[in-house]
TORNU-821235 format. One line per 3 residues: number of its first residue (from 0); their letters; for each residue x, y, z of C-alpha. Coordinates in Angstrom, 3 decimals. Each point is the difference from the previous one (the first is absolute). Layout:
N
NUM	A	X Y Z; ...
***
This chain:
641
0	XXX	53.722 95.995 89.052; 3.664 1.079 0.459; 0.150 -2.925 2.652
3	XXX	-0.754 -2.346 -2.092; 2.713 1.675 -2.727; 2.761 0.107 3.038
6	XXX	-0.691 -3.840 1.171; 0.343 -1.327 -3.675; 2.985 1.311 -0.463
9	XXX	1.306 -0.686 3.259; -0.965 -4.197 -0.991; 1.405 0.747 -3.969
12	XXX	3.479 1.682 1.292; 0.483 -3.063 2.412; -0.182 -2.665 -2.215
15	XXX	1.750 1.763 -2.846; 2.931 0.333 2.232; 0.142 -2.921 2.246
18	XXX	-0.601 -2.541 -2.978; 2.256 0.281 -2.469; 2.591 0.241 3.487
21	XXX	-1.531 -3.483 1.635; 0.321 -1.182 -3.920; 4.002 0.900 -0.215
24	XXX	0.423 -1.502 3.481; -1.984 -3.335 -1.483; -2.443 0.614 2.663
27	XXX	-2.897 -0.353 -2.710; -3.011 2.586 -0.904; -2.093 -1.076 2.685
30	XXX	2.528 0.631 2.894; 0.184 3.011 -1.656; -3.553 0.889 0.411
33	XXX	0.013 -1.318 3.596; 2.768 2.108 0.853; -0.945 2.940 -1.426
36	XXX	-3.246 -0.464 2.121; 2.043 -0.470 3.151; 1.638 3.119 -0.792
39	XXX	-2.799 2.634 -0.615; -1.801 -1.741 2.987; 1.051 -1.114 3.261
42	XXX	3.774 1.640 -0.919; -0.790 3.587 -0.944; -4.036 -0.312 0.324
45	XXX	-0.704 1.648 -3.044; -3.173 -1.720 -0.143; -2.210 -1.658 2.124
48	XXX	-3.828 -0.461 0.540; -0.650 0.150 -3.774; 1.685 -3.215 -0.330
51	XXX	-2.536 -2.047 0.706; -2.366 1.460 -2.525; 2.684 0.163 -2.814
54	XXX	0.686 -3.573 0.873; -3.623 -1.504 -1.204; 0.609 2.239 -3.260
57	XXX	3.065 -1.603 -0.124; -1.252 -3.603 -0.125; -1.343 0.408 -3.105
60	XXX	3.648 -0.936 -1.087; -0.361 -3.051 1.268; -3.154 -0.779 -2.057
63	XXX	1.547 1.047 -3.018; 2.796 -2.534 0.823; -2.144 -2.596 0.262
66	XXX	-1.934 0.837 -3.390; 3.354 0.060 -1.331; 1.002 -3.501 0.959
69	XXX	-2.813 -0.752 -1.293; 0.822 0.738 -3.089; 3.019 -2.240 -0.129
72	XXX	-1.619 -2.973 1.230; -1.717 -1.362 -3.383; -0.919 -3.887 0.489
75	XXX	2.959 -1.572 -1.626; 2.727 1.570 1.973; -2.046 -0.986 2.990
78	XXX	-0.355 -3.725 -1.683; 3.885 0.043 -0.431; 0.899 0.989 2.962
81	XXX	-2.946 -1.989 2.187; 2.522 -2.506 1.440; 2.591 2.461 1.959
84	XXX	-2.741 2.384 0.018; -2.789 -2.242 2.417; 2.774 -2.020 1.095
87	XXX	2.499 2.464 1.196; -2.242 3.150 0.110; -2.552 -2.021 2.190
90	XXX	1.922 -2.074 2.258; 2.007 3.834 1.028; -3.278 1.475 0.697
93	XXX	-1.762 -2.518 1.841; 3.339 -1.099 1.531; 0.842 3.321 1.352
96	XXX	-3.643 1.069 0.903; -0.513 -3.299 2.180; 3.840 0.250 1.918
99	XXX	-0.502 3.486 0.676; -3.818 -0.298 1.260; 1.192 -2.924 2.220
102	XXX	2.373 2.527 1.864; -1.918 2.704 0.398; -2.580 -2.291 1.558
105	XXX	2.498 -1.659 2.182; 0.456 4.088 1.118; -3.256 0.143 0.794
108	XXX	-1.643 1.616 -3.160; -3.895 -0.654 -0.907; -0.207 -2.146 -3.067
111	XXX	-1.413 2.289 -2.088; 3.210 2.763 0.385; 2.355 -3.208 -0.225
114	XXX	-0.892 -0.913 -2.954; -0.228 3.453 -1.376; 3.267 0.852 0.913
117	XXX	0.566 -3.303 -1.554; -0.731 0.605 -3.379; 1.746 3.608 -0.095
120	XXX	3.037 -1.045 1.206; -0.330 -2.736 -2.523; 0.622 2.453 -2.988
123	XXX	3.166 1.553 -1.072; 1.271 2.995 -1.971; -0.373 -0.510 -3.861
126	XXX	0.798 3.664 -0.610; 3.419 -0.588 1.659; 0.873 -3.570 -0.729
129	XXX	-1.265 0.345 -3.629; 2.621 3.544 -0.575; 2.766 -1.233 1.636
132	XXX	-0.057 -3.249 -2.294; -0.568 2.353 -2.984; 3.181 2.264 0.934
135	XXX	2.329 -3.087 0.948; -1.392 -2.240 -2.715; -1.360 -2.671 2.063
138	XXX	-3.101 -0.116 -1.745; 0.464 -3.191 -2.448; 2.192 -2.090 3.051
141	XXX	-1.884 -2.828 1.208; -0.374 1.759 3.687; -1.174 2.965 -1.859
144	XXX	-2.598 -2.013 -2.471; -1.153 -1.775 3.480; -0.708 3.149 1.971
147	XXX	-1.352 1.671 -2.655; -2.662 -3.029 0.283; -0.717 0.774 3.776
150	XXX	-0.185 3.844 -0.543; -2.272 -0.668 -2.847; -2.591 -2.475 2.270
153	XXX	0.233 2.986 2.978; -1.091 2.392 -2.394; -3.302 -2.150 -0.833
156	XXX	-0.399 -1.458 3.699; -0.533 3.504 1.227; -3.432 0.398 -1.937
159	XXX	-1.497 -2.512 1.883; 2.368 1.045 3.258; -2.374 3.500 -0.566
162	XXX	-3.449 -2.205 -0.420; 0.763 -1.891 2.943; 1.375 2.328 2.661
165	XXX	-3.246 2.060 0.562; -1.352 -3.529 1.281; 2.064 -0.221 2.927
168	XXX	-0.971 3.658 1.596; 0.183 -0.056 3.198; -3.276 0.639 2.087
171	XXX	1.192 2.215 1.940; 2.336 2.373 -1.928; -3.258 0.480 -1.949
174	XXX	-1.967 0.952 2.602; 1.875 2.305 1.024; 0.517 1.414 -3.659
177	XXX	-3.798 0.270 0.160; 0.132 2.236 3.419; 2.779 2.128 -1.368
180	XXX	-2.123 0.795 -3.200; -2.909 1.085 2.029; 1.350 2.356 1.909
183	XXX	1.858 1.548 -3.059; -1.454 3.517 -0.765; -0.284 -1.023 -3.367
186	XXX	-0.353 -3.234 -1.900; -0.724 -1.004 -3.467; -1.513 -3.103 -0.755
189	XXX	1.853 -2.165 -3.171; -1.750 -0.489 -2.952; -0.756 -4.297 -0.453
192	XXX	-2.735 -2.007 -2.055; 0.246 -2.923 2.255; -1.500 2.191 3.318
195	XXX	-2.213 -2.023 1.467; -0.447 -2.498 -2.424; -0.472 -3.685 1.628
198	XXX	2.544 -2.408 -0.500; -0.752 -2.070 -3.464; -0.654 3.575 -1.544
201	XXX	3.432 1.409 0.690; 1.261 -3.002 -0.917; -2.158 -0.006 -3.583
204	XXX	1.634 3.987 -0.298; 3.954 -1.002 0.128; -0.780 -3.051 -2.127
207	XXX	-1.544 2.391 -2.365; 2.254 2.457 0.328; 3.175 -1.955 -0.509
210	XXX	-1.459 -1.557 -3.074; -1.191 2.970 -1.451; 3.794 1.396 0.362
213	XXX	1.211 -2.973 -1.765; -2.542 -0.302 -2.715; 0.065 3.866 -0.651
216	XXX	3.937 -0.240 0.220; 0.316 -2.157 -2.900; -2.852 0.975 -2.082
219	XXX	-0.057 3.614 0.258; 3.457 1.640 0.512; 0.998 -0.793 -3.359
222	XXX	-2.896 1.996 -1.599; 0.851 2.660 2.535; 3.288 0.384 -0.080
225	XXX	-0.159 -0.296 -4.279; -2.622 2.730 0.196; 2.944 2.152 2.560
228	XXX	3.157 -1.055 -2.189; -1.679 1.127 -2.822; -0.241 3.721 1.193
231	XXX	4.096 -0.070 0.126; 0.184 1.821 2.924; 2.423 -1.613 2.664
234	XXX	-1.469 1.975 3.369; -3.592 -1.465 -1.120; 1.353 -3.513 -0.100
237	XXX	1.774 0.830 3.376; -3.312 1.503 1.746; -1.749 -3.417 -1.251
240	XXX	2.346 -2.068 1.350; -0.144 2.375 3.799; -4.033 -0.421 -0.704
243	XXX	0.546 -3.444 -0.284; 1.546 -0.480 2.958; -1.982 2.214 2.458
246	XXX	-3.351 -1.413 -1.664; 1.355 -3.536 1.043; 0.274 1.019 3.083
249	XXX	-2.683 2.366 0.872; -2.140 -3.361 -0.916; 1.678 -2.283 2.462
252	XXX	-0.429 2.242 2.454; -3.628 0.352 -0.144; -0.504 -3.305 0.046
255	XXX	2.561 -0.686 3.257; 2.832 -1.277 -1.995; 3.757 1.104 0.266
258	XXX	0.378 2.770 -3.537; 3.392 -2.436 -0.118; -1.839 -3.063 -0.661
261	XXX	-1.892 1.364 -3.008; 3.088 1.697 -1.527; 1.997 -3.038 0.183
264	XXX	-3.112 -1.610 -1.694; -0.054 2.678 -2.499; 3.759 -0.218 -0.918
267	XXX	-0.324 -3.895 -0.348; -3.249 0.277 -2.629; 2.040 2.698 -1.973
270	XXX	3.699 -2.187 0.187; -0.594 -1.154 -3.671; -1.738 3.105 -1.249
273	XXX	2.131 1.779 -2.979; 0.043 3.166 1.869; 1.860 -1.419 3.340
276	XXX	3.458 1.664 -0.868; -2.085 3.402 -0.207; -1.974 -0.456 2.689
279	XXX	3.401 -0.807 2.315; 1.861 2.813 -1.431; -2.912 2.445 0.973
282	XXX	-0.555 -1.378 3.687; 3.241 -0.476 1.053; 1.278 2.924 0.424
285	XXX	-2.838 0.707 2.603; 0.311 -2.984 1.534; 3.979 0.316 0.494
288	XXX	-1.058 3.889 1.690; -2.841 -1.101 2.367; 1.930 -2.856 1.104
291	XXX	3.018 2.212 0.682; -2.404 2.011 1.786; -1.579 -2.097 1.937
294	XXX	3.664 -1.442 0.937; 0.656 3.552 1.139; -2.775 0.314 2.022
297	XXX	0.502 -3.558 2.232; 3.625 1.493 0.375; -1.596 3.211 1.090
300	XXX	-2.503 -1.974 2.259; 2.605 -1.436 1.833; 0.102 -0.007 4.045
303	XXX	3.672 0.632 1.263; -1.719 0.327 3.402; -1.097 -3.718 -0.603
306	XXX	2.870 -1.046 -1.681; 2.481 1.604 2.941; -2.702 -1.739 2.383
309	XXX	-0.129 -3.064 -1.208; 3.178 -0.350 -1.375; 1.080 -3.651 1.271
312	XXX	-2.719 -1.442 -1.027; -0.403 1.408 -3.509; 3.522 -1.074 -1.018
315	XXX	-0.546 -3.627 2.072; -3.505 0.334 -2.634; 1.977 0.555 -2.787
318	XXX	2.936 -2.352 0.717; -2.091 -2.658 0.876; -2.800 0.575 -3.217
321	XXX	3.071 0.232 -2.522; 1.930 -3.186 1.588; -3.787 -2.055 -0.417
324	XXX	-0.535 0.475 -3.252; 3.346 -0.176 -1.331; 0.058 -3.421 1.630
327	XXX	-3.493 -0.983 -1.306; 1.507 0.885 -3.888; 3.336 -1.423 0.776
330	XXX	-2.170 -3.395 0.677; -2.035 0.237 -3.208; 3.053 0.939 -1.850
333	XXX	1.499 -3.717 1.035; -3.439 -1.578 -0.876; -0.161 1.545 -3.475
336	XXX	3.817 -0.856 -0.267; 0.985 3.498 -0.823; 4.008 0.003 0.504
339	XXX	3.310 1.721 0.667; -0.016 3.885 0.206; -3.344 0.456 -1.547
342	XXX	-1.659 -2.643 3.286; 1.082 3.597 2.310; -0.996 2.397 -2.799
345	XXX	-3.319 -0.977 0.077; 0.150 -0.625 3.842; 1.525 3.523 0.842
348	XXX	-1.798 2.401 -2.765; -3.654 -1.022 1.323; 0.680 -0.065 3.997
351	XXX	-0.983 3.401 0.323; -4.245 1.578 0.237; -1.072 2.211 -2.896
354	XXX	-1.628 2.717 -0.777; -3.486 -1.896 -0.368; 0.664 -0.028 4.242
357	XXX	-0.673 3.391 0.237; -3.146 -0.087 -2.294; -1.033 -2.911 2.289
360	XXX	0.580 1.330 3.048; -1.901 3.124 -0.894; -2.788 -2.041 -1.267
363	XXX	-0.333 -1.896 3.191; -0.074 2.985 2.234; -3.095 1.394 -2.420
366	XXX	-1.940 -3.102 0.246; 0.913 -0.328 3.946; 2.094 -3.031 0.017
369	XXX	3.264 0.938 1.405; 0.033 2.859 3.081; 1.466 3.167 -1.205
372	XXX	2.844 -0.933 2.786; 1.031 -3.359 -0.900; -0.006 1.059 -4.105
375	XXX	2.541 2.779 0.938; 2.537 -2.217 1.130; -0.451 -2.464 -3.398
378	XXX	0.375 3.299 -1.954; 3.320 -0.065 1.417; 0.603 -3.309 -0.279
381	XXX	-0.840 -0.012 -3.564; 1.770 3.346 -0.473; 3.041 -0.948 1.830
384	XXX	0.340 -3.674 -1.946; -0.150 1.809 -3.698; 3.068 2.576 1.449
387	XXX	2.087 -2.756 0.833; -0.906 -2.162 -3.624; 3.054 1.900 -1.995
390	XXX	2.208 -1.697 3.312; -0.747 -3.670 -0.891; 0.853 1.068 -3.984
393	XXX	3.006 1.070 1.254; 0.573 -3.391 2.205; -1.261 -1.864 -3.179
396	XXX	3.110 1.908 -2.759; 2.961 0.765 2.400; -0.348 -3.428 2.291
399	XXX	-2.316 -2.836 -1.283; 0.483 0.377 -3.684; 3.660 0.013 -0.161
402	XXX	0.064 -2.945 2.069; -2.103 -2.037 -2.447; 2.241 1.461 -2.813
405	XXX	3.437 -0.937 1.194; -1.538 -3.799 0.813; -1.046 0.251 -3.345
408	XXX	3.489 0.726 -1.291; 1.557 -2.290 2.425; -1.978 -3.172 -1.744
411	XXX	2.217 -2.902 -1.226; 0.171 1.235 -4.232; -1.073 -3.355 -1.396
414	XXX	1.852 -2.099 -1.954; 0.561 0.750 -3.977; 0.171 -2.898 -2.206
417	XXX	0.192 0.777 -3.273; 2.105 2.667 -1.799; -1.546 2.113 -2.630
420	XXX	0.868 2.130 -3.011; -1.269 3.024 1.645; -0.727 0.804 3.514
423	XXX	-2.686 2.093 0.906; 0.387 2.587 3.603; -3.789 0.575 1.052
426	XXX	-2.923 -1.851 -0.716; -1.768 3.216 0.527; -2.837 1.735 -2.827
429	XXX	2.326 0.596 -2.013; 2.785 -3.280 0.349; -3.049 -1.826 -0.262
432	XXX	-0.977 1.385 -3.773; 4.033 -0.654 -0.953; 0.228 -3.693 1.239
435	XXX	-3.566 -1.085 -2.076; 1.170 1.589 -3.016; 3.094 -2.122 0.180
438	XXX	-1.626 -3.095 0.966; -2.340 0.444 -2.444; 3.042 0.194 -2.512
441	XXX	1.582 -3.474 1.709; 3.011 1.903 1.656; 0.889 -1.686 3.446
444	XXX	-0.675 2.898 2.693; 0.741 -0.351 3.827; -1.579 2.426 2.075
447	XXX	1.194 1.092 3.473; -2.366 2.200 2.149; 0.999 1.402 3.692
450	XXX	-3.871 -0.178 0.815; -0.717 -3.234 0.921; -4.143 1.334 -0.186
453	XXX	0.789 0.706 -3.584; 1.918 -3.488 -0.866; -2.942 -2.109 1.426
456	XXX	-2.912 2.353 -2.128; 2.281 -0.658 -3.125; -0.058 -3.867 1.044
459	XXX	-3.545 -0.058 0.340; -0.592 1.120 -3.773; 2.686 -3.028 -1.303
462	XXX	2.838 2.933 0.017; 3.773 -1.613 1.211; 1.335 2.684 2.048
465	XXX	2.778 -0.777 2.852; 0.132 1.991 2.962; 3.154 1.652 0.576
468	XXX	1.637 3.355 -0.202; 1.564 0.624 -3.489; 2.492 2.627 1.498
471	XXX	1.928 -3.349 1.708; 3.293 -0.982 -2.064; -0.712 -3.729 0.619
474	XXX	-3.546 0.029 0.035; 0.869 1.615 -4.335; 2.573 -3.017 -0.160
477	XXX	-2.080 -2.592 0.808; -2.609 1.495 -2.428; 2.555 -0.573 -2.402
480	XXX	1.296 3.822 -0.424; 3.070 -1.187 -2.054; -1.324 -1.662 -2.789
483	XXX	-3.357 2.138 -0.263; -0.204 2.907 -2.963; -1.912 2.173 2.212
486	XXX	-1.289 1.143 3.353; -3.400 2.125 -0.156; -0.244 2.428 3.410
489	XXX	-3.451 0.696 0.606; 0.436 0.059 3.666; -2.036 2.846 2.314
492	XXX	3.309 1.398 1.960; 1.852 2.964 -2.130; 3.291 -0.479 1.657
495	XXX	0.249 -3.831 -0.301; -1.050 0.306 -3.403; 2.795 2.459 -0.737
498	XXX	2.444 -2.499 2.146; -1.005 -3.137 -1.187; 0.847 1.890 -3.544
501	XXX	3.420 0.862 0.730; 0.815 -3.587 1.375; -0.974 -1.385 -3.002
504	XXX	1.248 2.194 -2.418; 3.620 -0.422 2.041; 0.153 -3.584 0.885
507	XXX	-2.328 -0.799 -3.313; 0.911 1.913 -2.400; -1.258 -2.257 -3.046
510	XXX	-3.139 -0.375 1.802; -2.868 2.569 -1.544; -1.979 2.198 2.906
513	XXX	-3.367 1.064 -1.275; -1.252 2.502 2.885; -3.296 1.471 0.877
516	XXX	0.281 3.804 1.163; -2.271 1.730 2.074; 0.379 3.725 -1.601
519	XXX	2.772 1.398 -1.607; 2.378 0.157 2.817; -0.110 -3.010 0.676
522	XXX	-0.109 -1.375 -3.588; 3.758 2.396 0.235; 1.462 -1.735 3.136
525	XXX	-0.856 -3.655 -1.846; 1.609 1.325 -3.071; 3.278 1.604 2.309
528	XXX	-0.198 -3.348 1.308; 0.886 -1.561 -3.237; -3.599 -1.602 -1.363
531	XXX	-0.421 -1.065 -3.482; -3.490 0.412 -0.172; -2.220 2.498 2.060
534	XXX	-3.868 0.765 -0.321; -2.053 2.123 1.873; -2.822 -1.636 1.769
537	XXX	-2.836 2.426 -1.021; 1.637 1.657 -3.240; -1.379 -2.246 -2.556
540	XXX	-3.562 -0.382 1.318; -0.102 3.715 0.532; 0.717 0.295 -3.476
543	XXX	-2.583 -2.075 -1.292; -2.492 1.468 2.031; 1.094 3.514 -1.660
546	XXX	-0.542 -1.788 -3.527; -3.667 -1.337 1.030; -1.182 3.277 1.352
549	XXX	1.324 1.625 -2.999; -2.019 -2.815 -2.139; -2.736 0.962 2.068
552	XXX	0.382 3.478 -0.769; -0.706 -0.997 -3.643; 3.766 0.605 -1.053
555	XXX	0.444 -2.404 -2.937; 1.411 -3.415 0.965; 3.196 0.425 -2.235
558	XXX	0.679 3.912 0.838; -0.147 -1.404 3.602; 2.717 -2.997 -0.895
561	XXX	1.817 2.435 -1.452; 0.618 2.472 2.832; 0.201 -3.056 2.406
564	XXX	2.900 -0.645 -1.906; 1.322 3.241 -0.424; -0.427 0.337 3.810
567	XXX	2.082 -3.147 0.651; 2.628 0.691 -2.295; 0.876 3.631 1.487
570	XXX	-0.065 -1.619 3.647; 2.333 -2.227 -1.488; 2.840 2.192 -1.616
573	XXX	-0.482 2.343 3.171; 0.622 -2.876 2.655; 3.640 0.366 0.174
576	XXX	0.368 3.527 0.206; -2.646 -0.124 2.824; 1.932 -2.365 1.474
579	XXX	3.354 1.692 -0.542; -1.712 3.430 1.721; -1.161 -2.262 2.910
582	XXX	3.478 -2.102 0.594; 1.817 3.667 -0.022; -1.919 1.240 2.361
585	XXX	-0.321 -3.278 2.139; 3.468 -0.076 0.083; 0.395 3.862 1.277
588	XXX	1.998 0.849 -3.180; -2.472 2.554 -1.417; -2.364 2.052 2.293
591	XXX	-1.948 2.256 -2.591; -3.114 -2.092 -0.480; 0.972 -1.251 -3.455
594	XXX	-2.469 -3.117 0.880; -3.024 2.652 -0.288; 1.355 1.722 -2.751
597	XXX	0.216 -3.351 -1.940; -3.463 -1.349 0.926; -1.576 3.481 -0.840
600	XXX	1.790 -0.500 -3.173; -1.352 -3.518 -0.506; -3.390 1.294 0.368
603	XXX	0.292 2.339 -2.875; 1.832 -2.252 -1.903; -3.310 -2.803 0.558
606	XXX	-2.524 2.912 -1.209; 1.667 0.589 -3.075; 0.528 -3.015 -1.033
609	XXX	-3.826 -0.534 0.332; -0.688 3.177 -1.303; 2.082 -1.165 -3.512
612	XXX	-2.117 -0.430 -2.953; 0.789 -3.513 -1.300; -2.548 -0.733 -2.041
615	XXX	2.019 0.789 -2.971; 2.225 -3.006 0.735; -0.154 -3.085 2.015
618	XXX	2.956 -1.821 2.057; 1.130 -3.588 -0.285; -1.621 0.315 3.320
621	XXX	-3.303 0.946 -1.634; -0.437 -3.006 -1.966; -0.880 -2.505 2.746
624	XXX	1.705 -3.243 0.698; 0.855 -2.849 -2.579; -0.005 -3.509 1.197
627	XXX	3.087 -1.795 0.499; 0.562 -2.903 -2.771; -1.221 -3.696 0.189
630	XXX	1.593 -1.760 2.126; 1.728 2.778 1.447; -1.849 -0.167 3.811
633	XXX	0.743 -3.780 0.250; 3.923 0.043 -1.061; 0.273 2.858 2.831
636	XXX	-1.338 -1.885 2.420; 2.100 -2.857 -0.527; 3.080 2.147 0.057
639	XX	-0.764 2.110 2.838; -0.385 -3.384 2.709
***
C-alpha cells in the first residue's frame, strides 16, 4: 500500500509544480503535464513500469472529455455552425488524412498503418489551441471562430476514428498478441456479451444497445437525477454523475464498442437536459485530473533511447507533418476566403497533433494496428509538434501580426466629404451607441475609425463611417474640426485619446471634447488633458446593475432611487478632491498617499449617505422629472442646427 501512497504523490507534486511554471512561461497546462512526465521519468526515473497500468486508468479522462463535449453540442449550435463546421472541419480531416496516407505509402507503409497514421496526425491540440486563444483573447477573431470549427469536428471524428481503427488490425501483430497471451503465467479473460455471437446478432446487440442509451438518456435521467437533487446532497449528485459515466462505459465495452463512443452519446442525449450545468460542474474536475494524468504518464512513457536514436528522423517527422497540414489549412483558408492576419491564425494555431494522438496511438497498439516500434516514434512526433505549438504563437504576435497591423495603418484614410456638427473618434461598442442617439436626434455626425474591419461592419448595417485616423490634424480639418461644437473620443488607444485631447483643447479651444475613460486614471489624464466632458465606460452600467440586484433583493423601488442618487451625488462632490489627491501625487508634489486617504474617505462618506434616514423629507431630486413645455423640444431643435 505505501507504494501506491509514494507514486501518487510523486504524479500530484509534478504537476502541481511544473504547471502553474509551463502556465507563466505560456507553455499551456498540457506541456505542463508532459513535462512533468518527462521529468519524474526518463530524467530522474522516479517512476517507471507502473506507467503503463496508470496510463489505462488514466484514459478514463479522455472519456469524460468526450461526454463533456457532448454536452455542449445540442442540435442548434451544430445547425448554426454546419457550414464551417462540415465544410472546414471535413475538408481538414479528410484533406490531411489522405496527403499524409499518400506519403507514408510512397515510404513503403501497408495501407492499413497509412491511413491510421493518417487520421491521427489529422487531429490537433484543442486543449492548447483552445487556452491560448482564451488567455490572448483570440477566441471571438474570425481565425479563432474558424479553428474553433475544426477543433470542434476533430473532437466528434475521433468517435468513429475509435469504431473504425480495430478494423484495420493487422494479422499478424494479432497473432502474435495471441502467442504472447498463452504463454503468460496468468491471463484473465474480458468480460463481453457479444462472445461468440454470429454476425447479425452482434450487430442486433450494438443497435440495441445504442438505442437503449439514447432512449433511456432522455426519458429516464430526468426522473433520476430529480429523485438525486431532491436529497440536497452535492457528493450524491457527483457519485451519479461518476456512475453515469462508468455505467456508459462498462456497457460499450461488453458489447465491443469504444466506452468513448457511448459517453459522447450520453453527453449529446443530456445537452438540453436542465441539469447539464450540474452535471459539467461535477465531472469536470475529474476529467481535467485524469487527463492531466494521463498527460503525465505519455511524458513519463517517453523513449529518450528512441528519441536520441532516431533523432533525424523524428524532427524531419515533425517538420515535415507540421509544414503539411499547415499548408493543407492555409489552402482551405483561401477557399473559404478567410483574410489578413486571422488567414495565418487559423493556419498556424491548428498545424500541430493533439492530445487525442496519444489516445490514438495507444488505442492502435491495443487493438494491434500499429507495431509497438513504429507508434514510439509518432509518440514523439506528436509529442514533439505540441512543444513547439507556443513557437508558431510567438511567430504569429511578434512577426506576422504586426505586419498585417502596420499595412493596416498604412491604408490610404479615405476621403471625407461632408463636415458635421460633431465628430465622433471610434465607431467602437460604445461610439457606436453615441452616433445613433444623435442621428436619431437629426444631428449631422461623421465618424472616423482606424479599423478599416470595423468601418466596413458599420457600412454593412447603413452606418456612414470614414476610415481614417482621428488623431491626424488634417484628416480633423477636413472633417470640418473648425466649425464643429464637438468631438466625441471613443477611440480604444489610452494615450491617443489623451493626445488627441490636448490637440484639441489647444488648437480648438471652442470646440467641446466629450471623452470616454477606461478607469479612473485614465478618466484623470483626459481631464489633465483639458476634456469637457468625461465618462467612464463601465460606471453607469455598473451602477444600474447595483440598483437591479438591489430591486431583486426586494429593496423598495423608490428607497433604491433614492440611494442611487445619494450614491451619485457623493461621487460627485468628492471627484475633485480625488482628483486633486491624484494630480499631487502624479505630479511628485505630495508623497504621503493622500489619494488613499481620500478614497477611503469617499467610501465612508457613500455609506452614510445611504445609511441617512430620508424618509422624513424628500429632495427636488425625489420628485421625478417634469416634462419640458409645448413646444419646447421643437424650438430647441431649430436653434441648436
Amino acid at each position: 500500500m505505501t507504494i501506491y501512497f509514494v507514486q501518487a504523490f510523486i504524479y500530484l507534486i509534478a504537476a502541481v509544480i511544473a504547471v502553474p511554471i509551463a502556465k507563466r512561461l505560456g507553455l499551456g497546462s498540457v506541456m505542463g503535464y508532459l513535462i512533468a512526465g518527462v521529468v519524474i521519468g526518463p530524467i530522474i526515473g522516479l517512476v517507471g513500469e507502473e506507467t503503463t497500468t496508470i496510463q489505462h486508468f488514466a484514459e478514463f479522462g479522455v472519456v469524460m472529455m468526450l461526454f463533456l463535449v457532448g454536452l455542449e453540442l445540442e442540435p442548434k449550435m451544430l445547425w448554426s455552425m454546419r457550414n464551417r463546421l462540415l465544410g472546414l472541419g471535413g475538408l481538414q480531416v479528410g484533406v490531411t488524412t489522405f496527403a499524409v496516407m499518400g506519403i507514408a505509402i510512397y515510404f513503403g507503409q501497408p495501407w492499413t498503418i497509412a491511413l491510421t497514421i493518417g487520421l491521427i496526425f489529422a487531429l490537433s491540440s484543442t486543449a492548447i489551441v483552445l487556452q491560448t486563444f482564451n488567455e490572448k483573447g483570440l477566441t471571438k477573431t474570425e481565425g479563432g471562430q474558424n479553428a474553433f470549427s475544426v477543433l470542434l469536428f476533430q473532437d466528434i471524428a475521433v468517435i468513429p476514428m475509435l469504431a473504425f481503427i480495430p478494423l484495420l488490425a493487422l494479422p499478424e501483430l494479432v497473432e502474435l498478441a495471441q502467442s504472447a497471451t498463452s504463454t503468460a503465467a496468468e491471463h484473465h479473460d474480458e468480460l463481453s456479451l457479444v462472445a461468440n455471437l454470429p454476425g447479425w446478432a452482434y450487430a442486433l446487440v450494438i443497435v440495441a444497445s445504442v438505442a437503449g442509451l439514447v432512449v433511456g438518456g432522455h426519458y429516464l435521467s430526468r426522473p433520476l437525477f430529480k429523485f438525486v437533487a431532491s436529497s440536497g446532497l452535492r457528493e450524491i449528485f457527483t457519485a451519479t454523475a461518476l456512475m453515469l459515466i462508468i455505467g456508459i462505459a462498462a456497457l460499450m465495452s461488453l458489447v465491443g464498442l469504444s466506452p468513448a463512443l457511448g459517453a459522447f452519446l450520453a453527453g449529446v442525449v443530456l445537452a438540453n437536459s436542465e441539469f447539464r450545468h450540474e452535471l459539467e460542474s461535477n465531472i469536470d474536475p475529474f476529467k481535467g485530473l485524469l487527463l492531466g494524468l494521463f498527460f503525465i504518464t505519455v511524458g513519463a512513457g517517453i523513449n529518450f533511447a528512441i528519441l536520441f536514436d532516431n533523432f533525424a528522423l523524428i524532427l524531419a517527422l515533425t517538420i515535415g507533418i507540421m509544414a503539411l497540414k499547415a499548408a493543407v489549412l492555409f489552402a482551405l483558408a483561401l477557399i473559404f476566403r478567410i483574410k489578413g492576419s486571422n488567414r495565418w491564425l487559423f493556419t498556424l494555431s491548428l498545424a500541430q497533433a493533439g492530445e487525442f494522438g496519444f489516445v490514438l496511438l495507444s488505442f492502435t497498439v491495443q487493438n494491434h494496428v500499429i507495431p509497438q516500434g513504429i507508434a514510439q516514434i509518432l509518440l514523439l512526433v506528436v509529442a514533439l509538434s505540441m512543444f513547439l505549438t507556443p513557437g508558431l504563437f510567438i511567430l504569429y504576435d511578434r512577426v506576422l501580426l504586426p505586419r498585417y497591423q502596420q499595412k493596416s495603418n498604412e491604408q490610404e484614410a479615405d476621403t471625407i466629404e461632408e463636415q458635421g456638427t460633431v465628430i465622433i473618434a471610434g465607431i467602437g461598442r460604445f461610439g457606436q451607441i453615441v452616433n445613433r442617439l444623435l442621428v436619431a436626434n437629426g444631428i449631422h455626425t461623421v465618424v472616423l475609425d482606424q479599423q478599416a474591419a470595423q468601418v466596413d461592419l458599420m457600412r454593412q448595417i447603413n452606418t456612414k463611417a470614414y476610415f481614417g485616423d482621428a488623431s491626424r490634424p488634417d484628416l480633423l480639418h477636413t472633417a470640418g474640426i473648425e466649425e464643429a461644437a464637438m468631438i466625441v473620443i471613443a477611440i480604444d488607444n489610452q494615450e491617443t485619446s489623451v493626445e488627441l485631447t490636448k490637440y484639441i483643447k489647444h488648437t480648438y479651444p471652442k470646440v467641446k471634447v466629450l471623452a470616454r475613460a477606461f478607469d479612473r486614471g485614465h478618466g484623470y489624464l483626459l481631464r489633465q488633458a483639458g476634456a469637457d466632458v468625461i465618462e467612464l465606460e463601465t460606471y453607469h452600467s455598473a451602477l444600474e446593475m447595483g440598483v437591479h440586484a438591489m430591486r431583486e433583493l426586494n429593496y423598495h423601488p423608490f428607497l433604491v432611487e433614492q440611494q442611487k442618487a445619494a450614491y451619485k451625488d457623493v461621487e460627485k462632490r468628492k471627484s475633485d478632491l480625488l482628483y486633486q489627491a491624484w494630480a499631487d501625487e502624479s505630479t511628485g508634489e505630495r508623497f504621503d498617499n493622500n489619494y488613499r486617504k481620500v478614497f477611503i474617505h469617499l467610501e465612508e462618506q457613500i455609506q452614510l449617505a445611504i445609511k441617512a434616514d430620508r424618509m422624513d423629507g424628500h429632495e427636488v431630486g425625489d420628485r421625478g422629472w417634469t416634462p419640458p413645455p409645448k413646444g419646447y423640444i421643437d424650438d430647441f431643435k431649430e436653434e441648436s442646427l
